[in-house]
N, C-alpha and C positions, 0 to 999 in steps of 0.2 A: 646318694640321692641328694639332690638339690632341694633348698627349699622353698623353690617353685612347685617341685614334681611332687614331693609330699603335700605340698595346700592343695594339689589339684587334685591327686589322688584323695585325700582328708576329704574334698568338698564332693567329689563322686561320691564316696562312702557315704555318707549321708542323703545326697541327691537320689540315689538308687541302691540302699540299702536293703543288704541279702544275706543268708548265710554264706552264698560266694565270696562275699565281696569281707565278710568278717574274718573268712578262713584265711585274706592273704595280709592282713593291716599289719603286720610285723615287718613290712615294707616300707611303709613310711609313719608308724606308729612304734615308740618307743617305749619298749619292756617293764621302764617304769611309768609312765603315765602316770600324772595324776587330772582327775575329773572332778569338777564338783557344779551342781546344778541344783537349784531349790530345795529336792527333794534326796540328791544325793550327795556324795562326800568318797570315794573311790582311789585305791592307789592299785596301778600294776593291771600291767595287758590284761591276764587272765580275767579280773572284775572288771573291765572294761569292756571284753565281750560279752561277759553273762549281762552287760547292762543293755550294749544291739540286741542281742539276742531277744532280752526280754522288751524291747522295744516291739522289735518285730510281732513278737506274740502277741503284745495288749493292743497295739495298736493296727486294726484294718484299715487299709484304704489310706495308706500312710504316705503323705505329702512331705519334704523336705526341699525348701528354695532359699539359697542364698540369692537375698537382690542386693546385695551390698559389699566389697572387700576393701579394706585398706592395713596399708603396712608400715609400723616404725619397727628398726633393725631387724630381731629374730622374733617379734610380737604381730599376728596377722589378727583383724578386728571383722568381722560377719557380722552383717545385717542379716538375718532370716527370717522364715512365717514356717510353722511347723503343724501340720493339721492333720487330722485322721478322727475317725471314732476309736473311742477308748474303751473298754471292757468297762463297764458298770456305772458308765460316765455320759455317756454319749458321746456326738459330737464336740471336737475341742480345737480350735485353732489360737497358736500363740505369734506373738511376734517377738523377737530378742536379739539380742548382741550373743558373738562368742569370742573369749580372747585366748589366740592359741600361740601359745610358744613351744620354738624351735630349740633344741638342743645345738651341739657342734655338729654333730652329724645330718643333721638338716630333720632330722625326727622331730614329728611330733610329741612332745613331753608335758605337755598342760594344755587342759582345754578347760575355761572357767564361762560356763553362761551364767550372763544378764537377763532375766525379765524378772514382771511384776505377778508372783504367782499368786497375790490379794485378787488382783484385778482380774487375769487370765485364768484364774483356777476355784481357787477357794472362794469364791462370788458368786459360781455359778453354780455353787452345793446348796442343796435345797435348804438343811437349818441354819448353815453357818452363813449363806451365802446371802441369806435375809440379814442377819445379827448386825455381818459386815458392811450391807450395804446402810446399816440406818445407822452407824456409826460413822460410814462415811460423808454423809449427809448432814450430818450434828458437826461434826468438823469443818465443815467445808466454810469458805469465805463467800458473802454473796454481795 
């Protein structure tokens, strides 16, 4: 497979993420993966689908949009917005980068996102997300 045909397939995956669509990623997802994102840190297929999987569970009404793609050598760069209601959270929409490298085989083998989870996450929690924000405000340059 090309690694055209895996970022396309890669970016479906996400776009319309399903148990279907988990059962077949050993197509253009590579054995070892490694994943890391704010709250995780992930090596190998197998914990990379308990991590869709648990995506799919916490989150209803689960939106994923790449508006953004660009490419140096075997490195592809995602602009996206990720939203859904969250189990015990509410509603939650993020925005962030993701930077995903290709193996020799054209597989995906690393997927590393970018965002601000101060801003997009931990802000919007009722104790911490008061604490945070007067801290931010004590900082801030005016």
């Amino acid at each position: 497979m090309t690694k055209i045909d895996s970022c396309e397939q890669y970016i479906r995956l996400f776009e319309d993420l399903s148990e279907e669509r988990i059962n077949g990623i050993e197509q253009f997802v590579s054995i070892d993966i490694k994943f890391k994102d704010p709250f995780n840190d992930i090596s190998g297929l197998d914990a990379f689908r308990r991590l869709l999987v648990k995506l799919i569970d916490d989150v209803k009404g689960l939106r994923f949009e790449v508006t953004y793609r660009a490419w140096s050598e075997d490195v592809l760069f995602l602009r996206w917005t990720f939203q859904g209601k969250v189990k015990g959270i509410g509603y939650w929409k993020v925005q962030g980068m993701s930077e995903i490298v290709f193996d020799e085989q054209g597989l995906v083998c690393q997927h590393i996102d970018h965002w601000d989870a101060s801003e997009q996450f931990f802000e919007k929690l009722p104790l911490i997300g008061t604490i945070l924000r007067v801290i931010k405000r004590r900082l801030k340059v005016s």
